[in-house]
C-alpha beads as a LAMMPS data file, in Angstrom:
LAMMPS data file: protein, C-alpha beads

365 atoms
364 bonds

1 atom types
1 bond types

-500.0 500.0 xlo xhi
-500.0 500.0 ylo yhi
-500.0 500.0 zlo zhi

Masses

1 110.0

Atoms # bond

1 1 1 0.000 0.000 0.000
2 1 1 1.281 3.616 -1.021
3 1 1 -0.297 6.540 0.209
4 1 1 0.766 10.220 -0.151
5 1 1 -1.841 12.681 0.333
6 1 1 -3.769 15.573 1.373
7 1 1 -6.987 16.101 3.532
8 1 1 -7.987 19.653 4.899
9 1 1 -10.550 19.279 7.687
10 1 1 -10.700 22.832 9.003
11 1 1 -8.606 25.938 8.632
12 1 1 -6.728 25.307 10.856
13 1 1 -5.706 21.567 10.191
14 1 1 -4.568 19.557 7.063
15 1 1 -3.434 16.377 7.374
16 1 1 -0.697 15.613 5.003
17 1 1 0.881 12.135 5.182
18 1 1 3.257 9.664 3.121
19 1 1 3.002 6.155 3.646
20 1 1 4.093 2.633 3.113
21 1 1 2.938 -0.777 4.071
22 1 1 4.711 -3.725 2.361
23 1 1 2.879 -7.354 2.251
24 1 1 3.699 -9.202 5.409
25 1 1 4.424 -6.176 7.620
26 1 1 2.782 -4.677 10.451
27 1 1 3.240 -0.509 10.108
28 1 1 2.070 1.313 13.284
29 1 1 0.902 4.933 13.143
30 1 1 1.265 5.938 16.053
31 1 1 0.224 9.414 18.039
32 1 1 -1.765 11.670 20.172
33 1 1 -5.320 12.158 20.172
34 1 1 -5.957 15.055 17.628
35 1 1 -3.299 14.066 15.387
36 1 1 -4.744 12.665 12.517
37 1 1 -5.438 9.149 12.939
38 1 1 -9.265 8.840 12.343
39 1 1 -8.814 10.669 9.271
40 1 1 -5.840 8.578 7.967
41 1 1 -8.699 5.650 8.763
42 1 1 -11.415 7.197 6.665
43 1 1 -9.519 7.879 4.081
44 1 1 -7.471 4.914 3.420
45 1 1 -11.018 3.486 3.962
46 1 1 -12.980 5.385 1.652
47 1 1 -15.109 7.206 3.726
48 1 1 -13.672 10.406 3.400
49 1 1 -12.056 11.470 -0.258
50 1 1 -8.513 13.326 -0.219
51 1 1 -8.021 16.663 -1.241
52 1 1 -4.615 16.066 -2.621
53 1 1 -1.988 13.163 -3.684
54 1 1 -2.851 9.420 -4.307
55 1 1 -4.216 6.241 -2.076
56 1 1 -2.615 3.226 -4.555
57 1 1 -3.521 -0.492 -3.264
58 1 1 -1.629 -3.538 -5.163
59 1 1 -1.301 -1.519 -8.161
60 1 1 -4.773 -0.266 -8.265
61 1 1 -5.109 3.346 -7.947
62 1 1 -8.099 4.023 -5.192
63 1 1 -8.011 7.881 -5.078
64 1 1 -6.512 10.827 -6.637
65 1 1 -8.249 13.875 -7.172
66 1 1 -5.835 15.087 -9.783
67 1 1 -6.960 12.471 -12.097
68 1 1 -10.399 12.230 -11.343
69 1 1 -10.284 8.673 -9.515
70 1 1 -12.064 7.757 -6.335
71 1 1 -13.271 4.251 -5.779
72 1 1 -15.641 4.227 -3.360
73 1 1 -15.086 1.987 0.527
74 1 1 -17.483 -1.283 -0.709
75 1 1 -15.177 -1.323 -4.042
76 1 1 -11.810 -1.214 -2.001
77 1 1 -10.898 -4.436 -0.828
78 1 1 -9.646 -2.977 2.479
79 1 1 -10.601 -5.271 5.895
80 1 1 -10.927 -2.680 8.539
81 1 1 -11.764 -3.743 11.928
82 1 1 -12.747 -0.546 14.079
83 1 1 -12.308 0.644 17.646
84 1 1 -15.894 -0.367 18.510
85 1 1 -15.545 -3.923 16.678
86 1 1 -19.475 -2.626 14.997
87 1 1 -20.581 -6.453 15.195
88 1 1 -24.371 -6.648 14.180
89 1 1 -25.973 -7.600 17.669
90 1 1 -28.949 -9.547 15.863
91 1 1 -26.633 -11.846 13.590
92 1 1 -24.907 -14.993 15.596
93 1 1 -21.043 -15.030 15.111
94 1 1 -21.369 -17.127 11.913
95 1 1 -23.394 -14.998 10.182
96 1 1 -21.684 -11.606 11.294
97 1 1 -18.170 -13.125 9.592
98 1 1 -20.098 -14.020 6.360
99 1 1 -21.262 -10.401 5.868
100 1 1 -17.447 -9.582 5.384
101 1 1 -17.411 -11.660 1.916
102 1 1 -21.223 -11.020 1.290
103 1 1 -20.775 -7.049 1.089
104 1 1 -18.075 -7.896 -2.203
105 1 1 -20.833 -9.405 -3.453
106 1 1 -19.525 -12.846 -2.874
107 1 1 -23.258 -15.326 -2.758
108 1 1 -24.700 -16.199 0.766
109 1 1 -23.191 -19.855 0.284
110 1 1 -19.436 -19.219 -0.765
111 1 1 -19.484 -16.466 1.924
112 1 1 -20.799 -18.865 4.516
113 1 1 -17.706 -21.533 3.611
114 1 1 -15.105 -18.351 4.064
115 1 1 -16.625 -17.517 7.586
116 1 1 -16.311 -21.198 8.573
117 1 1 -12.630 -21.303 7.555
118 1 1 -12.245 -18.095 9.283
119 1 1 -13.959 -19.709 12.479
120 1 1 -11.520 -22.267 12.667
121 1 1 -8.091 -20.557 12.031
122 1 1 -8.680 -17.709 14.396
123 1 1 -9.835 -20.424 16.861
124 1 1 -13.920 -19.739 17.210
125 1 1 -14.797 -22.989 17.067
126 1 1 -17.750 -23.586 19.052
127 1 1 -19.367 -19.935 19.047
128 1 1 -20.714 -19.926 15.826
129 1 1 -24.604 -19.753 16.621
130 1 1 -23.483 -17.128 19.672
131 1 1 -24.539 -13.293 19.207
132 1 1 -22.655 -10.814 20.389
133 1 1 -23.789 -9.874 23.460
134 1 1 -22.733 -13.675 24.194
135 1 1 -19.346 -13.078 23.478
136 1 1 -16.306 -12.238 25.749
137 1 1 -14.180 -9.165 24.955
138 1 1 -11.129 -11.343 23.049
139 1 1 -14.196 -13.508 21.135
140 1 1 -15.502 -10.151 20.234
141 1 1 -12.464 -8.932 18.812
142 1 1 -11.538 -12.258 16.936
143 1 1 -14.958 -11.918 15.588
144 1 1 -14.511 -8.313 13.826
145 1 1 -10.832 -9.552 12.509
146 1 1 -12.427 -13.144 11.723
147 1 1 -15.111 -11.114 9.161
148 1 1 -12.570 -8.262 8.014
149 1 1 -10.243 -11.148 6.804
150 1 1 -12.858 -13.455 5.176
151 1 1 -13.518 -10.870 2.738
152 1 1 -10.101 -11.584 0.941
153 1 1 -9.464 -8.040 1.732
154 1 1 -5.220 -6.305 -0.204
155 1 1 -5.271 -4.487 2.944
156 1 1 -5.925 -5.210 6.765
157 1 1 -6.098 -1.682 8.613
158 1 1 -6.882 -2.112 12.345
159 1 1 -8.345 0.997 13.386
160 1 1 -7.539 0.510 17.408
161 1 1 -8.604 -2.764 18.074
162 1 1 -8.107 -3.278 21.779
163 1 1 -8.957 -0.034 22.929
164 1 1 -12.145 -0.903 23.761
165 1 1 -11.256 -3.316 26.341
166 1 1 -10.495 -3.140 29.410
167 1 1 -6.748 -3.041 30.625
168 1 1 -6.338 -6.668 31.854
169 1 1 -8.108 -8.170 28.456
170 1 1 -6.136 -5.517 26.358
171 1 1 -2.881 -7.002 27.715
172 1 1 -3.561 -10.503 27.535
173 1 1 -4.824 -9.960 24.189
174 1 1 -1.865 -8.111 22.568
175 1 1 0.202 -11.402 22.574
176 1 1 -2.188 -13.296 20.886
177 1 1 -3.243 -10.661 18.555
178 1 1 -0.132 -10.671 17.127
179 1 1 -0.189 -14.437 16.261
180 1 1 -3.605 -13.791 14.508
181 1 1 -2.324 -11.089 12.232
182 1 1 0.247 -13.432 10.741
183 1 1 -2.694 -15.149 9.187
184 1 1 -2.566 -12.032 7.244
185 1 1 0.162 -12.229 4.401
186 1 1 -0.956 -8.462 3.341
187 1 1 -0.235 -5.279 4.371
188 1 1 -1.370 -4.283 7.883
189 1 1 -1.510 -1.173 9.203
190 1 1 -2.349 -0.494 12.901
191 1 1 -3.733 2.958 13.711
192 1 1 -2.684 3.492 17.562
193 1 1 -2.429 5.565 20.410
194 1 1 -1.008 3.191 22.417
195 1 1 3.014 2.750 22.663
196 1 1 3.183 -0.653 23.864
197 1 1 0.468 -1.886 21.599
198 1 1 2.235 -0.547 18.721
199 1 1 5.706 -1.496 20.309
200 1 1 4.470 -5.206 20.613
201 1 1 2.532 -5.435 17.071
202 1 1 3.953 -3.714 14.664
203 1 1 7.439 -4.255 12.542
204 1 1 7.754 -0.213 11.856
205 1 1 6.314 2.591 13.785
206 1 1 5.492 5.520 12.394
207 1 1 4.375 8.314 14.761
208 1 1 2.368 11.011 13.713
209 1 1 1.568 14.266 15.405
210 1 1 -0.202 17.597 14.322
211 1 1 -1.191 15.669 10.833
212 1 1 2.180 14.868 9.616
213 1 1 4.353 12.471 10.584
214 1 1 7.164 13.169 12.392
215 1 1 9.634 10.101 12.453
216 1 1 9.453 6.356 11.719
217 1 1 11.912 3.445 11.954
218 1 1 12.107 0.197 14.018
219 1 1 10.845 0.177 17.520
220 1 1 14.599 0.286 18.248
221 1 1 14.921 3.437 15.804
222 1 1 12.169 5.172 18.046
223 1 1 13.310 4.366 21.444
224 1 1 17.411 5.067 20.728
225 1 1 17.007 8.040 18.465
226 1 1 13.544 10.107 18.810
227 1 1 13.932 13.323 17.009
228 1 1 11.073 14.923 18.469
229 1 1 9.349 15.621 22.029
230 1 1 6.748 13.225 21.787
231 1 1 8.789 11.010 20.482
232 1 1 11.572 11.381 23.571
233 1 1 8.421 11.161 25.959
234 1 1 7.254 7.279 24.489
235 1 1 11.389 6.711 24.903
236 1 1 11.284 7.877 28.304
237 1 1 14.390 10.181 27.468
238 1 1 15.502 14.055 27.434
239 1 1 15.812 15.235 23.985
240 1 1 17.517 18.944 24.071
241 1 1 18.664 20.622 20.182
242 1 1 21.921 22.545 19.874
243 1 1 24.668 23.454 17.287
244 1 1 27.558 20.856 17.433
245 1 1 31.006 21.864 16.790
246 1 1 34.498 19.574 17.663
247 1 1 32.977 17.866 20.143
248 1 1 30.734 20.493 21.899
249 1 1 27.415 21.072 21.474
250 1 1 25.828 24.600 21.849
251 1 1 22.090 24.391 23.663
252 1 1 20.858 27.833 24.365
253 1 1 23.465 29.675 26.847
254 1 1 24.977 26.086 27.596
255 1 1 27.961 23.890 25.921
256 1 1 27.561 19.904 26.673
257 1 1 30.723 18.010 25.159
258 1 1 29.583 14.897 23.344
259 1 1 31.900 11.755 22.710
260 1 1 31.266 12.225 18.419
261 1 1 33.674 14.890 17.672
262 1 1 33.074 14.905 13.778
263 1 1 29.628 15.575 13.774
264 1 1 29.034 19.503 12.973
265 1 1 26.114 21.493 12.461
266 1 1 22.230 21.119 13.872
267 1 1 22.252 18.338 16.239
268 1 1 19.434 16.223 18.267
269 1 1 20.606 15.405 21.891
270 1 1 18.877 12.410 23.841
271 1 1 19.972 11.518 27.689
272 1 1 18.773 8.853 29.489
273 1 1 17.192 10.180 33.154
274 1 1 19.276 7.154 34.750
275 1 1 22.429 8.598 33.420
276 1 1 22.408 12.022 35.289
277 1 1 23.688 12.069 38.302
278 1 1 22.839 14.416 41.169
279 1 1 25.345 16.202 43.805
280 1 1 25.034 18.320 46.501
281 1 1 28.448 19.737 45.893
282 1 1 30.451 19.885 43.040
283 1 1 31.416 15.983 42.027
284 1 1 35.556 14.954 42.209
285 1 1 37.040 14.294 39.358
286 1 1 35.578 17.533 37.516
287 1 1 33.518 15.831 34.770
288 1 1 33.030 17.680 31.564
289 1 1 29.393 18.227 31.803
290 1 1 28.755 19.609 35.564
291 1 1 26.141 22.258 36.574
292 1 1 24.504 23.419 38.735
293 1 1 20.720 23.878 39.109
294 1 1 17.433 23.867 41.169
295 1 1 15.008 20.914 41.350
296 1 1 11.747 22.344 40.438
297 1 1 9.494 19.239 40.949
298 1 1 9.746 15.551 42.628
299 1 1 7.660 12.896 41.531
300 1 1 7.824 9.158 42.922
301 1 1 7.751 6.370 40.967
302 1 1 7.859 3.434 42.973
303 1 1 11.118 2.875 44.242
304 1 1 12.335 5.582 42.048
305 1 1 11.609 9.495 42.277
306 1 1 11.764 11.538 38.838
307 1 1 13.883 15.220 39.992
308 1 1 12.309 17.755 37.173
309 1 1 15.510 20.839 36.863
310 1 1 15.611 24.137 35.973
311 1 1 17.979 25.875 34.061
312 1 1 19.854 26.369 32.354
313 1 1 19.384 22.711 30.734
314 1 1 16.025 21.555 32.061
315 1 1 16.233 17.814 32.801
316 1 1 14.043 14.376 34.106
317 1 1 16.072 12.774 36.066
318 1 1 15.422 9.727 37.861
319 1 1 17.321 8.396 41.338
320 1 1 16.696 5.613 44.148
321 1 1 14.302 6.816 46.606
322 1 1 17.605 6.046 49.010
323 1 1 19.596 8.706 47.099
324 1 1 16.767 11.356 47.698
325 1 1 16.933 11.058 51.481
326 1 1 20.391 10.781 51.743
327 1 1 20.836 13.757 50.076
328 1 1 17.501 15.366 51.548
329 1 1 16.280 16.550 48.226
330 1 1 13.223 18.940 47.936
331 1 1 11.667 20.932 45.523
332 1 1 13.965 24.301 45.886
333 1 1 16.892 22.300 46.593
334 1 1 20.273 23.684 44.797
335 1 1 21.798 20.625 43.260
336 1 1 24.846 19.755 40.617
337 1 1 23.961 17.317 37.501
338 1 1 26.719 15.674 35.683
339 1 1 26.290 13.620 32.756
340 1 1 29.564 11.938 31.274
341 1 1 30.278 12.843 27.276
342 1 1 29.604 9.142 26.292
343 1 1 25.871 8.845 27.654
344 1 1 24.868 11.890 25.078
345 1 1 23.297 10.411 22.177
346 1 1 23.695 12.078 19.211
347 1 1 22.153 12.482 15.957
348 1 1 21.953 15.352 13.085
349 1 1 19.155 17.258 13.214
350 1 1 17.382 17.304 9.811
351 1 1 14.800 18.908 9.774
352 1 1 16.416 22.055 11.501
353 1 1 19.119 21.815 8.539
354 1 1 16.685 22.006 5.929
355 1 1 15.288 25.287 7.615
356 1 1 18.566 26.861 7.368
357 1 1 19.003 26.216 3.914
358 1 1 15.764 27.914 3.140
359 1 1 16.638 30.672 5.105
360 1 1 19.900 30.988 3.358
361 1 1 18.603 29.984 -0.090
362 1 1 16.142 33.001 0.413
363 1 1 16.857 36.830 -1.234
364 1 1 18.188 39.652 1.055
365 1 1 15.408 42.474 0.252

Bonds

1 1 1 2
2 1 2 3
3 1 3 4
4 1 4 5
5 1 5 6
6 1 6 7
7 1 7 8
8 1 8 9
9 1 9 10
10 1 10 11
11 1 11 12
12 1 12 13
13 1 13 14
14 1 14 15
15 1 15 16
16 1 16 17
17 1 17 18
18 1 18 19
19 1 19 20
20 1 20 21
21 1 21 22
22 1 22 23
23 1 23 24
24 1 24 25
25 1 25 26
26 1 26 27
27 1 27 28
28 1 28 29
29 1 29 30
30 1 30 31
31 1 31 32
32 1 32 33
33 1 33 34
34 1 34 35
35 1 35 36
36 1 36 37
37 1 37 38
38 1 38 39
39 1 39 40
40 1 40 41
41 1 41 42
42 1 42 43
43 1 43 44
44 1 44 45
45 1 45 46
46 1 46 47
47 1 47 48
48 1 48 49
49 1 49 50
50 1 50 51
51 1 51 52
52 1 52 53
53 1 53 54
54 1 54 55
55 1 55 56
56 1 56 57
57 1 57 58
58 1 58 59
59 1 59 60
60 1 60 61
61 1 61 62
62 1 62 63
63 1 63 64
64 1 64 65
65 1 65 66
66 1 66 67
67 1 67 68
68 1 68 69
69 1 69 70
70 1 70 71
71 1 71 72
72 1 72 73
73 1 73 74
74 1 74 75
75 1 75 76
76 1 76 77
77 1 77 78
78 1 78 79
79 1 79 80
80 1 80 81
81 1 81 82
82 1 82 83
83 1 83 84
84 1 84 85
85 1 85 86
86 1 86 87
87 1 87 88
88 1 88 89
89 1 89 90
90 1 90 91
91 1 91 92
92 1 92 93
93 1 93 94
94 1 94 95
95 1 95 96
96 1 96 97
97 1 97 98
98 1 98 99
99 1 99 100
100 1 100 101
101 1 101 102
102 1 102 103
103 1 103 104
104 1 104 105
105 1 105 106
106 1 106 107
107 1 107 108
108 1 108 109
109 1 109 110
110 1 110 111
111 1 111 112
112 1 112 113
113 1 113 114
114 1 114 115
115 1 115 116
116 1 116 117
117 1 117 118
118 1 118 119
119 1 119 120
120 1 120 121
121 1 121 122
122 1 122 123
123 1 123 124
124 1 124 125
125 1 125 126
126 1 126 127
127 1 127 128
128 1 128 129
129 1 129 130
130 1 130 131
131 1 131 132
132 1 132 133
133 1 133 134
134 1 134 135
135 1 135 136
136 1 136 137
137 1 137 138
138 1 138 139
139 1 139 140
140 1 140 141
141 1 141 142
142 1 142 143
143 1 143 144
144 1 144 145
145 1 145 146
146 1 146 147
147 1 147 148
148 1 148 149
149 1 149 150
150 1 150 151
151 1 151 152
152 1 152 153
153 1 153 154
154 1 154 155
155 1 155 156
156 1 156 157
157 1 157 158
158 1 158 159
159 1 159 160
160 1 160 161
161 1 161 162
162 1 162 163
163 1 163 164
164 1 164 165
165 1 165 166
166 1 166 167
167 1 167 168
168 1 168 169
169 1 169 170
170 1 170 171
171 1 171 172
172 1 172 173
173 1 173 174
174 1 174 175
175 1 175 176
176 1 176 177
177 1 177 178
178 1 178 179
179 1 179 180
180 1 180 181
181 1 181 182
182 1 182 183
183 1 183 184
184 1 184 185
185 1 185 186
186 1 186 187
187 1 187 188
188 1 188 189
189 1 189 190
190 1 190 191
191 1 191 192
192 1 192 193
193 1 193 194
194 1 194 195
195 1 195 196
196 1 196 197
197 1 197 198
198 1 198 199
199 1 199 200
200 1 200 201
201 1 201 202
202 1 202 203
203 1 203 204
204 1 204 205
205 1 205 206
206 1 206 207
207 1 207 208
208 1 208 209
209 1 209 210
210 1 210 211
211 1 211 212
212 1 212 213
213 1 213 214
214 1 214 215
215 1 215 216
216 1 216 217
217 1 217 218
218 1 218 219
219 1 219 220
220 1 220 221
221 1 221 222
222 1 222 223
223 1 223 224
224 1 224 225
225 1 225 226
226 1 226 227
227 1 227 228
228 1 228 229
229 1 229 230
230 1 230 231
231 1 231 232
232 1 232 233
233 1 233 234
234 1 234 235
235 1 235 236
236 1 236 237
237 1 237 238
238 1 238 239
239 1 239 240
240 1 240 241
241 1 241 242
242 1 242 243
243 1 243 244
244 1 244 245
245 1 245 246
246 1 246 247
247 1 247 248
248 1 248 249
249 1 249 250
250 1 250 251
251 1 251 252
252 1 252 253
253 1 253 254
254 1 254 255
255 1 255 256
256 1 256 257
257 1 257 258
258 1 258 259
259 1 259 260
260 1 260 261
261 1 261 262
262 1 262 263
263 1 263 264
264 1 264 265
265 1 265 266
266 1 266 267
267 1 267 268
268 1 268 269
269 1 269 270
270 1 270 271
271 1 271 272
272 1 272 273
273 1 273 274
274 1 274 275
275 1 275 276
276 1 276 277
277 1 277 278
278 1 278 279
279 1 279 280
280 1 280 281
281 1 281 282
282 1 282 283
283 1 283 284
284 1 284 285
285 1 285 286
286 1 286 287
287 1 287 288
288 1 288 289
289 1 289 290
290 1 290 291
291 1 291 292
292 1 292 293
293 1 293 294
294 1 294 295
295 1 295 296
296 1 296 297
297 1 297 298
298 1 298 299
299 1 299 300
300 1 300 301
301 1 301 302
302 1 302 303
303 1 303 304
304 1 304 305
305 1 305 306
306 1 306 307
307 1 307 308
308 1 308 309
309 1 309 310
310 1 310 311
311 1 311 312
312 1 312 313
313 1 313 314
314 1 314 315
315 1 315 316
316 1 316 317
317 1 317 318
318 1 318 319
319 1 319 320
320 1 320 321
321 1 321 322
322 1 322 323
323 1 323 324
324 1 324 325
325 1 325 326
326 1 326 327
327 1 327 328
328 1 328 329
329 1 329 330
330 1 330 331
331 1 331 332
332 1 332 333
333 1 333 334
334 1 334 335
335 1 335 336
336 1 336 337
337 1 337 338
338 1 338 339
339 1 339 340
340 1 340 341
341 1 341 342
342 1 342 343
343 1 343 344
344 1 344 345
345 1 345 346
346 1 346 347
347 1 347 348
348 1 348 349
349 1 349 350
350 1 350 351
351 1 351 352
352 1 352 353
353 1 353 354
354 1 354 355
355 1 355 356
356 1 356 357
357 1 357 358
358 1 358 359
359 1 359 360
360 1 360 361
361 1 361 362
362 1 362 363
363 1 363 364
364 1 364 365
């Protein structure tokens, strides 16, 4: 599936996204509410039409504005499987799978042999004459995937699936999700707000905020090198920008010295909170990056308490709950943070270079 496009819901918001989804892989989008998901849904889906770009499926163009093509959601063979699973309440399990293959038009007898196959791989046996008010959260959810698959869909988009469960059922059920979507030899694209769903499920994340998205990789791309806040937040990691030059990076006011002394020019910093450490004094042995600061906020986390600094470099920083009362740390308390050269990861910052090059490549007036 490849999907570069355009959708302007209000003045004041336009989505505008570029996707990928190759057969066999699972493709996370990942972000906040209000960033764009539901309409990345509806459109891949059909239900809404873009405003700009192309949505092309196995070869098939399914929309494009530019040259007059739109095929409309019952023509796209898309499975979607939404938040609220939308099982019909009146039809038992069997039948509610067989609709899948009976709205592409496929006869009530062929679509009836699909559902049964669909029963027994995804491991139903035994509820087919159930309705859904019968059903258990899981059954539910194998249900909606059971009929979104038995319509031989090019495409399996999974619109939050779990999210309508509660938290013990949501967890048990990620695991075995997971197995079920293998089933699947098509693209798959999950549409999450969730980290850990999208952590556990998918082979690529790609995270999307304010209708664009902002980074994607590996999980292991997202958690070592996030290039944005939200990003740094779901890696549970500081993420400061600066200038690097020889070995030192410029942040504001403050230089940090970094272990990569060749990389030059707009730079993304990420530290770890477990890799600051916190002094009353000025530490011995004079370490490179030392300062001195003021805790603004502690907040406990189990054994651990997360020390929130001021400036100048405004840090999380997490210690033992035995460090805070041997050092009989407050909120107010003057502290000094050091954070050793090699713990700095370090990556170029992109998207600030491209903004300097516009800048530059623009006329004086």
């Amino acid at each position: 599936m490849e999907a570069d496009f355009a959708v302007r819901r209000s003045e004041r918001f336009t989505l505008r996204i570029r996707l990928s989804v190759l057969p066999g892989r699972t493709v996370a989008l990942l972000g906040p509410n209000g960033a764009g998901k539901s309409t990345v849904v509806e459109a891949i889906a059909g239900l809404l039409p873009v405003d700009a770009g192309r949505i092309e499926l196995a070869g098939v163009l399914l929309d494009c504005p530019e040259r007059g093509v739109f095929v409309p959601p019952e023509r796209r063979r898309v499975g979607v499987v939404f938040q609220d699973l939308l099982l019909f309440p009146h039809l038992a399990v069997i039948e509610n799978i067989a609709f899948g293959p009976r709205s592409r038009g496929v006869g009530r007898r062929a679509a009836l042999v699909r559902a049964r196959q669909w029963i027994e791989r995804l491991d139903l046996g035994g509820l087919e004459h159930r309705r859904p008010p019968e059903l258990s959260g899981g059954q539910a959810q194998r249900v909606a995937l059971a009929r979104a698959l038995a319509a031989d869909p090019l495409l399996l988009l999974l619109d939050e699936p779990l999210a309508a469960l509660d938290i013990t059922m949501r967890t048990r059920l990620r695991r075995t999700l997971a197995q079920h979507l293998q089933q699947f030899e098509g693209p798959r694209l999950l549409i999450t707000h969730d980290p850990t769903e999208a952590f556990l499920l998918a082979d690529e994340i790609c995270i999307i905020e304010a209708g664009e998205i902002t980074q994607s990789g590996t999980v292991e791309d997202i958690l070592l090198r996030p290039r944005t806040p939200y990003a740094a937040d779901l890696a549970g990691c500081n993420l400061l920008a600066g200038n690097a030059s020889r070995g030192e990076v410029a942040v504001g006011t403050h230089v940090l010295h970094i272990a990569d002394t060749g990389i030059e020019g707009p730079v993304l910093l990420t530290i770890r909170p477990n890799a600051v450490s916190v002094h009353r004094t000025p530490p011995e042995g004079s370490p490179r990056n030392c300062w001195e600061t003021t805790l603004e906020r502690l907040e406990p986390l189990g054994s651990r308490v997360r020390l929130l600094t001021g400036p100048p470099l405004p840090l999380a920083v997490e210690v033992t709950r035995e460090a805070t009362d041997e050092l009989g740390l407050h909120q107010g308390s003057r502290v000094w943070v050091a954070v050793k050269a090699t713990e700095i990861g370090v990556q170029p910052d992109d998207a600030a270079a491209r903004n300097a090059r516009k800048r530059e490549d623009q006329p004086s007036l």
